[in-house]
FIGU-48382 format. One line per 8 residues: number of its first residue (from 1); their letters; for each residue z, x, y of N, C-alpha, C. Coordinates in steps of 0.02 Angstrom, whole numbers, plus 50000, padded with zeros to 5 digits. Each point is the difference from the previous one (the first is absolute). Example, Ala and Ser with C-alpha at 12.3 -4.5 7.8 and 13.67 -1.06 7.14 Angstrom:
2
1> AS> 50390,50660,49716,50000,49955,50059,50000,50045,50060 | 49964,49982,50053,50003,50042,50059,50037,49961,50055
This chain:
223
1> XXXXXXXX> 50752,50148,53048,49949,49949,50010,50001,49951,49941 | 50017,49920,50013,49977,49961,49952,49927,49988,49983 | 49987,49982,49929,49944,49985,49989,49999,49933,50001 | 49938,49960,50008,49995,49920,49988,50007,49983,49926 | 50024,49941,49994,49983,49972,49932,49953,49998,49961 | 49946,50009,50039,49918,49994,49960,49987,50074,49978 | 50025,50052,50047,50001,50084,49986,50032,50004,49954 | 50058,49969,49997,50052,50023,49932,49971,49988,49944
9> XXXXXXXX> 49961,49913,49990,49982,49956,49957,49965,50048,49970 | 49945,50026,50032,49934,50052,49983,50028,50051,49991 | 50035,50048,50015,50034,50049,49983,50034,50010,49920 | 50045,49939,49990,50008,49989,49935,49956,49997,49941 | 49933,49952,50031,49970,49994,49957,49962,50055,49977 | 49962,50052,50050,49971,50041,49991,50027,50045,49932 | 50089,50006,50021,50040,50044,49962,49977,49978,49903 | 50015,49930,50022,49993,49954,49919,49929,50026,49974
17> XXXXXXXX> 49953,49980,50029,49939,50019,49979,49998,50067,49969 | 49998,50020,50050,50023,50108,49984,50020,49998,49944 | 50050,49974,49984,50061,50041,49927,49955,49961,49949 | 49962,49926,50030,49983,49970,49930,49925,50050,49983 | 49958,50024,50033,49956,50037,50011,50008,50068,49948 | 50056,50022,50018,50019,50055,49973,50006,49984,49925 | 50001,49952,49961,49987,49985,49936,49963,49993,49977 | 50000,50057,49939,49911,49997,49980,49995,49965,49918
25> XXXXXXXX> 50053,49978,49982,49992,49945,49943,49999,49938,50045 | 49957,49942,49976,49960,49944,50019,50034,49944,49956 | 50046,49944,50000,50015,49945,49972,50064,50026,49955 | 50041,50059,50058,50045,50034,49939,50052,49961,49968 | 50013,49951,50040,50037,49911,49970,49972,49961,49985 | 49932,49998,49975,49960,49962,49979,49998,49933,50037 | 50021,50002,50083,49984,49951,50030,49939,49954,49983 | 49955,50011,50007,49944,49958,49996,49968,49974,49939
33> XXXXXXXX> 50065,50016,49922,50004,49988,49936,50011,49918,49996 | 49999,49992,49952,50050,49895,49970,50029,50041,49944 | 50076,49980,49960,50016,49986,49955,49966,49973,49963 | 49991,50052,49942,49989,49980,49930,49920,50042,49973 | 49969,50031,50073,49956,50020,50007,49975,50070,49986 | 49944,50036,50022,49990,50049,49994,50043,50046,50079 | 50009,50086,49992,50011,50040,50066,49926,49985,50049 | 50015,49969,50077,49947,50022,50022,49963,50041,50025
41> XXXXXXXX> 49927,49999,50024,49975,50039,50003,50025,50054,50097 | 50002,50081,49970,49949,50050,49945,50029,50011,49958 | 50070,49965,49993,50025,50016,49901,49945,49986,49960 | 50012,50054,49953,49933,49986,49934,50034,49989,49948 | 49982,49952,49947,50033,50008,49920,49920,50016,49988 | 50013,50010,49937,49940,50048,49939,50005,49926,49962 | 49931,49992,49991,49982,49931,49944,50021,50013,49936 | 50018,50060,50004,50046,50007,49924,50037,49989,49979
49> XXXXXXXX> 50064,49988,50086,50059,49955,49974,49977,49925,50026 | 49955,49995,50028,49987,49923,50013,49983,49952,49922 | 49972,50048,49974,49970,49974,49948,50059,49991,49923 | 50066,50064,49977,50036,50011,49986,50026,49962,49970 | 50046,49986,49958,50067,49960,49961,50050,50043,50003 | 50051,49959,50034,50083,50022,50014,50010,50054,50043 | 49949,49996,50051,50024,50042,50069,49938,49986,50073 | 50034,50001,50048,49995,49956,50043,50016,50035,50087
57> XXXXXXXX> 49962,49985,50037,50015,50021,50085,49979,49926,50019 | 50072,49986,50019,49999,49931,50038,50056,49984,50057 | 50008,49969,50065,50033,49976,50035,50056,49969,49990 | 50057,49997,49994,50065,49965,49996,50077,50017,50052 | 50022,49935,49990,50061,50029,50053,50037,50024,49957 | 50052,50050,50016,50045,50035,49988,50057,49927,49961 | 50022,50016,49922,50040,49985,49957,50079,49976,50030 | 50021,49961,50002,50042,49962,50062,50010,50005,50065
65> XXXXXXXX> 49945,49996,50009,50002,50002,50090,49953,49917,50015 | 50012,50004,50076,49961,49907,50020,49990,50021,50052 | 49961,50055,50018,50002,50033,50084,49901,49986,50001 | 49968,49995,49943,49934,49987,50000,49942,50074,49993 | 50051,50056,50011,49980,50061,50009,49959,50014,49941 | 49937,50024,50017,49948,50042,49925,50020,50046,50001 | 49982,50014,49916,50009,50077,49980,49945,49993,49929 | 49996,50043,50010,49939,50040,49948,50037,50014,49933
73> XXXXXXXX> 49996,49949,49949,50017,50017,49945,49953,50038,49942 | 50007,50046,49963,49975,50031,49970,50030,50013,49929 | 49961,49952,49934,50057,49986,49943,49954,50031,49948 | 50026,50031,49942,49937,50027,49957,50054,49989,49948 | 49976,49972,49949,50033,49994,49940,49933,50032,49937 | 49945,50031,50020,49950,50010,49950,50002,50077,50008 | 50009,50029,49943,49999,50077,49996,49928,50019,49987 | 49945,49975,50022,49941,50033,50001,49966,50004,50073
81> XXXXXXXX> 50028,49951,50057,49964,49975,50055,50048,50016,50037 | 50024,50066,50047,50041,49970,50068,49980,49969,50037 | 50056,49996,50068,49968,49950,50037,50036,50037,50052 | 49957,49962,50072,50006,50036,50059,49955,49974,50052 | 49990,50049,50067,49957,49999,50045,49993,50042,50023 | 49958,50004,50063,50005,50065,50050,49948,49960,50059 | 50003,50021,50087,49976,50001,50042,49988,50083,50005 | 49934,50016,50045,49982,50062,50027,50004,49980,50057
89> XXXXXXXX> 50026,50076,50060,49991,49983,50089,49990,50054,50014 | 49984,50017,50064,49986,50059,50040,50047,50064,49954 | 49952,50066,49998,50052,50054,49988,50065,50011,50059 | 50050,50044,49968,50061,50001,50028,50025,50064,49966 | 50027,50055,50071,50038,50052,49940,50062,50010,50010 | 50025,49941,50052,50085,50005,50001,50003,49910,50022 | 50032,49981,49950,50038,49952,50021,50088,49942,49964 | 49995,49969,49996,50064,49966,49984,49992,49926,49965
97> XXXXXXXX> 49999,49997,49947,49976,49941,49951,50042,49976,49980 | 50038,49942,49999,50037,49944,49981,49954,49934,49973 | 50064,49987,49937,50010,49943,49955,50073,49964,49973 | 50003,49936,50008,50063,49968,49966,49978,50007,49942 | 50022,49998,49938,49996,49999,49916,50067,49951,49979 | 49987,49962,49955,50022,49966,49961,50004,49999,49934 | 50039,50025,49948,49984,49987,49926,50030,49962,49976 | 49932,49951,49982,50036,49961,49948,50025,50000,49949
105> XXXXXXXX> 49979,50039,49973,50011,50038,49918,49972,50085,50016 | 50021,50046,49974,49972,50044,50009,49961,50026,49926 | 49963,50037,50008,49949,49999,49941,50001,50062,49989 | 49925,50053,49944,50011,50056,50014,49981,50052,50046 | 49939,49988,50031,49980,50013,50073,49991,49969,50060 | 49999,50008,50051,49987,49962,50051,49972,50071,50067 | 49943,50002,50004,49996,50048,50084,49964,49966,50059 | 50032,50048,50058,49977,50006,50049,49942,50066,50044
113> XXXXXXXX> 49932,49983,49996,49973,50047,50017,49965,50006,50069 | 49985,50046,50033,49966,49993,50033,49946,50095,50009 | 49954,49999,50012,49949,50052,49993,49935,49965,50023 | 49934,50034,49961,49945,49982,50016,49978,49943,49991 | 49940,49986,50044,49988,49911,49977,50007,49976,49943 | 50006,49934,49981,50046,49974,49952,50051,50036,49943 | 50003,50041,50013,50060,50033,49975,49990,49998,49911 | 49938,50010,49968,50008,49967,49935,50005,50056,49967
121> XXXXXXXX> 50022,50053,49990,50039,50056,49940,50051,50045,50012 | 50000,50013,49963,50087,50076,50003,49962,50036,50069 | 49923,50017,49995,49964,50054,50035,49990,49995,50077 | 50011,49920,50013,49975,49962,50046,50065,49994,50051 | 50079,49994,49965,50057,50022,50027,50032,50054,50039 | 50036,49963,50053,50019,50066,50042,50089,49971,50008 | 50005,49957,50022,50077,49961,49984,49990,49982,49933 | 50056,50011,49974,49996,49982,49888,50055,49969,50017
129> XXXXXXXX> 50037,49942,50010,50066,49984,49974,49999,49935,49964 | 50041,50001,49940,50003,49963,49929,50082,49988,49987 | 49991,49940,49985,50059,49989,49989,49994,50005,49926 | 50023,50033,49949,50006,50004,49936,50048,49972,49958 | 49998,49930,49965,50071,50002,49957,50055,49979,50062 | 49997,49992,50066,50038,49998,50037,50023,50084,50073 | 49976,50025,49957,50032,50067,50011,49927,50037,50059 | 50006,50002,50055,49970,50048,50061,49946,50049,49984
137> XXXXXXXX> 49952,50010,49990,49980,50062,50002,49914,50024,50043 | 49998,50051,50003,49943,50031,50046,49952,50038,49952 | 49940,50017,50017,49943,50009,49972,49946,50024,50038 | 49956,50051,49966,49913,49983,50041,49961,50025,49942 | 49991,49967,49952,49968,50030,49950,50003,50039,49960 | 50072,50009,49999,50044,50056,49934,50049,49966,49996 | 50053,50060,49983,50085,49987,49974,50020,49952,50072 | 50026,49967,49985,50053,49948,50045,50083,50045,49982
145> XXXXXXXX> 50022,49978,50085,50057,50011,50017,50047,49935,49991 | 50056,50016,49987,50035,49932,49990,50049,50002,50027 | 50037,49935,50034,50065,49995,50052,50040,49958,49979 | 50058,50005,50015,50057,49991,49967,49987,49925,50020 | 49976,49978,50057,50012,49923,50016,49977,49943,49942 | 50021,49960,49997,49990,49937,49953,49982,49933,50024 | 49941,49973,49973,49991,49942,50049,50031,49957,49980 | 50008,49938,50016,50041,49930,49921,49976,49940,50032
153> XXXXXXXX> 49998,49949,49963,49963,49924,49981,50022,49976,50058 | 49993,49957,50071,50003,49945,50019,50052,50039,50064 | 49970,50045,50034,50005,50026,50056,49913,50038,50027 | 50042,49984,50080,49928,50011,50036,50024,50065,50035 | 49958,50051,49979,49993,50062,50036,49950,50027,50057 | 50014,49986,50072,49947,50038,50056,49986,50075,50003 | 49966,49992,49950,49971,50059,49990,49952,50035,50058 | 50008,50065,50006,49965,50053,50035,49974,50055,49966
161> XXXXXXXX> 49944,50031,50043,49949,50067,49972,49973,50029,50066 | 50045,50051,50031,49989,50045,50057,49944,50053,49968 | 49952,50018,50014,49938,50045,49993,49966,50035,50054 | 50007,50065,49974,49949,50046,50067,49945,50039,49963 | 49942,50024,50016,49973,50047,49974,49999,50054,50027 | 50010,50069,49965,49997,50071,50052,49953,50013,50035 | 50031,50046,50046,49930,50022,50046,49959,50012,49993 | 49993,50044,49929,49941,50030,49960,49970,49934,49959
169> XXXXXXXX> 50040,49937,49982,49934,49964,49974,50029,49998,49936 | 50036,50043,49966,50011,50015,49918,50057,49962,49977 | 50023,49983,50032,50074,49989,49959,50027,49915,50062 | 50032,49940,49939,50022,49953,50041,50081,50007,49985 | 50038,49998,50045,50082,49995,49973,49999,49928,50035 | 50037,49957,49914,50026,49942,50045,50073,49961,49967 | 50029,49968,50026,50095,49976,49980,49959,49930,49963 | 50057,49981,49980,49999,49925,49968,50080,50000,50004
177> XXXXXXXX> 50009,49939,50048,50073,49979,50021,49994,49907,50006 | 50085,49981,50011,50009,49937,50020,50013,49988,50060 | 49986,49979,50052,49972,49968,50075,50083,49974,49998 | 50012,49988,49975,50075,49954,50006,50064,50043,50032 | 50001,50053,49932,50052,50038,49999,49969,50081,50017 | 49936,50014,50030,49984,50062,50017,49989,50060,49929 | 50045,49972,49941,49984,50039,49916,49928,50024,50008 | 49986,50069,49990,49961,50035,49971,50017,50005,49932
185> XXXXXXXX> 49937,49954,49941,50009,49997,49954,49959,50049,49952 | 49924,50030,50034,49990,50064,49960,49929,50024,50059 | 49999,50066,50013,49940,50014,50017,49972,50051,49963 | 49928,50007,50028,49966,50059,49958,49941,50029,50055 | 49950,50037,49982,49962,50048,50036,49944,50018,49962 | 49934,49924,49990,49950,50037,49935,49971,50037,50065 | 49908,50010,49955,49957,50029,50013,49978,49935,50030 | 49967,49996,50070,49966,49956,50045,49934,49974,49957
193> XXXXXXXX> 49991,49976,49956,49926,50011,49952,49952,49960,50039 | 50013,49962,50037,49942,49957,50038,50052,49968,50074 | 49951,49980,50050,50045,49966,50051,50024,49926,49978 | 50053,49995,50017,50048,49916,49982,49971,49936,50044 | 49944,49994,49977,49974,49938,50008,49998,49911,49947 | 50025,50011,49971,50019,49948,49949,50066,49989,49967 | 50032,49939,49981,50068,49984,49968,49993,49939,49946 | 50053,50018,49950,50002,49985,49970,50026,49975,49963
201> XXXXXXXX> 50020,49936,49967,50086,49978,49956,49966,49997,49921 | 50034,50018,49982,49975,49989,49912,50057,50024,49946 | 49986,49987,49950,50035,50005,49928,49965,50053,49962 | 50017,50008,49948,49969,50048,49964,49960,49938,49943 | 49948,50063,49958,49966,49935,49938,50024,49999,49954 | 50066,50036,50005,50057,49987,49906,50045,49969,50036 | 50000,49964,50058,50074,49991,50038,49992,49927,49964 | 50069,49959,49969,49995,49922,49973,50081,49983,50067
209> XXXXXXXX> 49995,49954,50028,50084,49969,50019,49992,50009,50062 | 49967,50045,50059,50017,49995,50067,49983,49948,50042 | 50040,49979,50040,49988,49933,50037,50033,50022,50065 | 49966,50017,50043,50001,50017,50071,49966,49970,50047 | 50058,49989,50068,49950,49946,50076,50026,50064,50043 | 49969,50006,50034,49968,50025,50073,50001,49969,50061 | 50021,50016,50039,49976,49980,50072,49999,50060,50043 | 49995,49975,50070,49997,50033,50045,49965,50095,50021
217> XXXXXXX> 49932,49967,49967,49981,50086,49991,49980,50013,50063 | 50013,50077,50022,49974,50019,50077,49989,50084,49957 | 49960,50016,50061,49982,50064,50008,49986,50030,50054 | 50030,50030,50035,49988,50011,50068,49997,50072,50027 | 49940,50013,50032,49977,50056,49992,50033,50041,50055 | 50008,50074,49998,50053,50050,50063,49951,50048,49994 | 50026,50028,50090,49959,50040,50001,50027,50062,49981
């Protein structure tokens, strides 16, 4: 049986809607941003780096490119103030979180978190991954694991973070890989300490030199 054109039309669209639905980060390309500006909203910065000298969350296109594309730059040159953001969304105890990353310079920390709403301590973490010095590593509030992978200056990595929580509730196992080439670059298995409702990009407050853009954040929740 053919369908009509208008069935198909709607059919498609429904599909589009669906998958865009299924994303529970909000402006994860900072569509509805301007260059030169702040992340929009429910990205949050802290008036601490608004207020700050030599570090900064602001809008820019990607470092020789003319395609017009935003990305979320995030530069801290002050070893007392990191800098960063975070959105909170619906809890989630399995799903699949992607980011492009860019370094411009790499500095001495840089993470990616995601855990309880706003995600603001070691305690508050349930995904820990940090790029250190360049060098991979995993965390939830103790000793970090470290992976052989290496990040370097002026490549873009599609980064991934597969996550489930156990049946019992206690324990999250989740990968950190590249979308590109399928690389599993390190996983781990903390203690579940709260449900993963918040994310997070940030530096550390001794970190001086990191200069990192962002795009394309998703999070998409499985059942």
């Amino acid at each position: 049986m053919k369908l009509s054109p208008i069935l198909t039309l709607l059919g498609a669209t429904c599909l589009a809607l669906s998958a865009q639905a299924q994303n529970l980060i909000t402006n994860g390309s900072f569509e509805s941003g301007s260059a030169g500006g702040p992340p929009p909203k429910p990205w949050v910065v802290s008036s601490e780096i608004t207020k700050a000298q030599n570090v900064s969350v602001v809008l820019e296109t990607l470092p020789g490119t003319t395609d017009g594309k935003l990305w979320l730059r995030l530069h801290d040159e002050n070893p007392e103030v990191p800098t960063g953001t975070f959105q909170n969304f619906p809890e989630t105890k399995k799903g699949r979180f992607t980011v492009k990353v860019y370094f411009q310079k790499i500095g001495l920390s840089f993470g990616v978190y995601l855990g309880g709403p706003k995600v603001s301590g070691p305690d508050t973490r349930v995904v820990d991954f940090k790029v250190i010095n360049g060098k991979a590593t995993l965390g939830n509030a103790g000793p970090r694991s470290k992976s052989t992978f290496k990040f370097e200056p002026d490549k873009i990595y599609p980064l991934f973070v597969n996550f489930e929580t156990s049946a019992d509730g206690n324990k999250v196992k989740y990968e950190v890989g590249l979308e590109d080439t399928g690389e599993i670059i390190a996983s781990a298995e903390p203690d579940a300490r709260m449900p993963i409702a918040g994310l997070r990009f940030a530096t550390d407050s001794k970190d001086t030199g990191t200069d990192v853009y962002l795009t394309d954040v998703s999070l998409v929740a499985k059942e």
